[in-house]
N, C-alpha and C positions, 0 to 999 in steps of 0.2 A: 636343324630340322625340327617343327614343332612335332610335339606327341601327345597324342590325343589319351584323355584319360581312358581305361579300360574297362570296355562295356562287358558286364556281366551275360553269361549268357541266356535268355528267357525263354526257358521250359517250359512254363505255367503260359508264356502267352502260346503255343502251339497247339491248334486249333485238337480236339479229339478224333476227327474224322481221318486222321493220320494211319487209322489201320487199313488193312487192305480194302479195295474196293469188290463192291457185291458188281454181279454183272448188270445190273440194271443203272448202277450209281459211279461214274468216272471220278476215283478217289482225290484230293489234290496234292498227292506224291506223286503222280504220273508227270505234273508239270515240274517238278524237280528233280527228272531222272534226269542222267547225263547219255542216256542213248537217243533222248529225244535230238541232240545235236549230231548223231552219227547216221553213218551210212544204214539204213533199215537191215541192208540183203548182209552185214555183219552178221546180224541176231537170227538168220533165217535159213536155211541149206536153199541154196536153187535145187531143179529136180536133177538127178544121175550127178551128183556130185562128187567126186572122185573122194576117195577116205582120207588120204594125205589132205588135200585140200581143207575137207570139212575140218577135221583135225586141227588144225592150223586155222580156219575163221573162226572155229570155236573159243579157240586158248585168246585170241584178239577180243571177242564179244565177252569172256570173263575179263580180262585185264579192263575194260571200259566197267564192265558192272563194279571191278572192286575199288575205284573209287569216286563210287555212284552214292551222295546223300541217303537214299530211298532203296540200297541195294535188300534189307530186310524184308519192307513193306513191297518190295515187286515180286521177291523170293514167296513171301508167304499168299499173294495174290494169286502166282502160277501153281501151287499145293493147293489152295482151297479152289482152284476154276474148274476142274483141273487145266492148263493150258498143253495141249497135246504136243505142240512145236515149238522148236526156236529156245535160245537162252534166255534165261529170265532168272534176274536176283543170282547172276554168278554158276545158275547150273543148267546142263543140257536135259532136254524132255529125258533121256534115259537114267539120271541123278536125281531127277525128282521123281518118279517113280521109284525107285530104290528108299530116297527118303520119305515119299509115301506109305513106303511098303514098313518100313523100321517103324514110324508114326503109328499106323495102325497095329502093329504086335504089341509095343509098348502101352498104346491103348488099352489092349485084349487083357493083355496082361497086368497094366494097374486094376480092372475094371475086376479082375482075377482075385486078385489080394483083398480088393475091399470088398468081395463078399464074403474072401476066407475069415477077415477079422472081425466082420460082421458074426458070422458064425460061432464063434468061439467067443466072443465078446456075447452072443445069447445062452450059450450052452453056461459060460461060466457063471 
């Protein structure tokens, strides 16, 4: 069997526009998701969907995102849109609201500390 010498892998050539996409601009991770090859209504509840059911398309729609190239860059697209529906980057609209919710206290709360050390850093 021949064996091809081993190609290094090229970080530096990976364009920048790798982060999430603004809503106006279609980032080009969206063409290297692995949902693009799947059934859409995975990633999506129909309407009265029974809970078992959902429950179970869901855990189907993470097992696709997790080993999805662009599972970070989709994740942190549906946090910044906000994307109200449907899996996106491995979590359900109710997950990312919760890790919304952690993001912004974390926020409150660095934003907290550097004014205390501000403070103290004037007084001293």
């Amino acid at each position: 069997m021949l064996q091809l010498p081993h190609q290094p892998l090229q970080v530096a050539a990976v364009p920048p526009q790798r982060s999430p996409a603004r809503e106006d601009q279609a980032g080009p991770w969206h063409s290297e998701a692995v949902c693009r090859r799947d059934e859409a209504g995975l990633f999506f509840a129909p309407s009265k969907e029974p809970t078992a059911a959902r429950l179970a398309r869901e855990e189907a729609a993470k097992r696709v995102c997790a080993r999805c190239p662009v599972m970070v860059e989709c994740r942190e697209h549906a946090l910044l849109q906000p994307e109200p529906y449907g899996v996106w980057g491995g979590l359900t609209a109710a997950e990312r609201r919760v890790a919304l919710a952690r993001r912004r206290r974390r926020e409150v709360e660095l934003r907290k500390a550097a004014s205390a050390g501000e403070r103290i850093a004037a007084a001293g």
